[in-house]
Wavefront OBJ file of the C-alpha trace (Angstrom):
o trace
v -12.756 -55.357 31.499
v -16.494 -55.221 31.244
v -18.282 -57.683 28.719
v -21.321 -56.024 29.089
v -22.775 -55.308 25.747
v -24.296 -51.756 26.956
v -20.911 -50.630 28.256
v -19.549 -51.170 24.758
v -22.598 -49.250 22.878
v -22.061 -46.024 25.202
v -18.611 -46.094 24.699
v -18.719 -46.291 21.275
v -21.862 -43.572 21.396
v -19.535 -41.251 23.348
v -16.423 -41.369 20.944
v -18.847 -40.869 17.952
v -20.240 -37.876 19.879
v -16.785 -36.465 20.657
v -15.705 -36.880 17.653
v -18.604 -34.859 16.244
v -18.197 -32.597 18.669
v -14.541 -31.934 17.826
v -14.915 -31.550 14.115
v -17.861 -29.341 14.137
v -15.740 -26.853 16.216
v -12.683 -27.530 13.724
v -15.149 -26.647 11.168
v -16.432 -23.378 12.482
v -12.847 -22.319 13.112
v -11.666 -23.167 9.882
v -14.527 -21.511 8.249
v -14.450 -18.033 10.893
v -10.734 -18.120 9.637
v -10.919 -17.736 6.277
v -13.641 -15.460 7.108
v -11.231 -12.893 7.883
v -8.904 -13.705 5.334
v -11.384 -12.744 3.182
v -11.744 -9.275 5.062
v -8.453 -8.810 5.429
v -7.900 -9.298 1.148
v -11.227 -7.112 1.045
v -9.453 -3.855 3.261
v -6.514 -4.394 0.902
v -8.209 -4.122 -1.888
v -10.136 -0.938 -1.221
v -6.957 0.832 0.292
v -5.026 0.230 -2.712
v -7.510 2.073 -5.370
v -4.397 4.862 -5.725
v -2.694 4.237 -8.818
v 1.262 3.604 -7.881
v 3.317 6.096 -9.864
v 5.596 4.680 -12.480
v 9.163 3.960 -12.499
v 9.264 6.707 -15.681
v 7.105 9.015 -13.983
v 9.436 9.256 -10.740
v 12.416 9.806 -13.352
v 10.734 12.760 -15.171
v 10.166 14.484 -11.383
v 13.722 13.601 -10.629
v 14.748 15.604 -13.851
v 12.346 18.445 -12.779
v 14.079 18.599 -9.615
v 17.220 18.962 -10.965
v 16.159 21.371 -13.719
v 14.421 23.604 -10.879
v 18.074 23.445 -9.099
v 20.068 24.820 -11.899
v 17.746 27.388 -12.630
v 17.670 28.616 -9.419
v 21.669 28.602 -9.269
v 21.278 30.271 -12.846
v 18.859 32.969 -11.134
v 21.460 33.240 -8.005
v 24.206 33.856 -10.175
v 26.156 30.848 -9.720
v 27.956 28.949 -12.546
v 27.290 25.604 -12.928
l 1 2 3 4 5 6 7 8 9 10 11 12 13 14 15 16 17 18 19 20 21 22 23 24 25 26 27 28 29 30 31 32 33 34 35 36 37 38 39 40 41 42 43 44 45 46 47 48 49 50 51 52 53 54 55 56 57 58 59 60 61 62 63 64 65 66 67 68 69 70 71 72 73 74 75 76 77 78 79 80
């Protein structure tokens, strides 16, 4: 092994500048990838601006239905 004190100074030069290297890049990625979590929570909220009908709402159009049915067997002559 070398004893040479240059040989020790680039070394150490190189792993600080690959180690740079590699976390700048981690970085970037980390901060392009919440990025588009953002966009993605962004789409979701615009797409959901429709109100979602009620639980009560879907019963009283169930009863409707079923009203609308026994009239119309009424109407055909039909007993119920």
């Amino acid at each position: 092994m070398p004893q040479d004190p240059n040989f020790y100074i680039i070394v150490g030069a190189f792993a600080v500048l690959c180690v740079g290297i590699v976390s700048t890049l981690s970085l970037r990625g980390w901060r392009d990838w919440i990025a588009l979590k953002h966009a993605e929570l962004d789409l979701a909220r615009q797409g959901s601006d429709a109100p979602v009908p009620s639980a009560t709402s879907r019963i009283e159009v169930a009863d409707l239905k079923e009203r609308v049915k026994k009239l119309e067997a009424i109407a055909a002559g039909i007993d119920i």
